[in-house]
C-alpha positions, 0 to 999 in steps of 0.5 A: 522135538522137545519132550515136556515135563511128564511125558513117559517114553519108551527108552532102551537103559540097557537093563537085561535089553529091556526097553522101559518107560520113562518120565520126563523131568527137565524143566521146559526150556527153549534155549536149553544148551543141549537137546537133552532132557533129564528123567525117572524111569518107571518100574513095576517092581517096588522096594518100598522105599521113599526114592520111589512114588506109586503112579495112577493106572493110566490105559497107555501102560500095561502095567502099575508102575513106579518112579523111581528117583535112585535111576535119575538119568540123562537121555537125548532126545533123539533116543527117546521112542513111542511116546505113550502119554503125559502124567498130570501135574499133581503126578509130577509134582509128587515125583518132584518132591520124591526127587527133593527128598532124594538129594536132600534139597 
């Protein structure tokens, strides 16, 4: 399985033994070294801050949730669970530009 670019799984982070959604940002690359994606997890708790990017209400998520940049993460994918749906493009990109913000890209 290779995950594409917007595709929110669950994922165990070990927050309080929470598992959470997470948004898949690794660009789609067939020949990629490692069977690993990199991602932004979702919160339903905002600070209010640029790291962060408000997502639309989407059916296959119980509640508003949150990119939030500053939890950039590495997952393989054979640790990514119950795929709920794929964010559209215009979605990602504002994650994207949330991300370039964040390491002054």
């Amino acid at each position: 399985m290779t995950p594409k670019v917007g595709e929110v799984y669950m994922l165990d982070l070990g927050y309080k033994g929470k598992v959470r959604p997470i948004v898949i940002m690794s660009r789609e690359d067939p020949q990629a070294p490692r069977a690993m994606s990199l991602f932004v997890p979702l919160t339903k708790e905002p600070r209010g801050s640029r790291y962060e990017v408000t997502m639309p209400r989407v059916p296959w998520l119980r509640l508003q949730s949150y990119a939030d940049t500053q939890g950039i993460g590495a997952v393989r994918h054979h640790e990514l669970k119950d795929r709920r749906g794929r964010f559209e493009p215009a979605v990602v990109a504002k994650i994207k530009d949330a991300i370039r913000w964040a390491f002054e890209l």
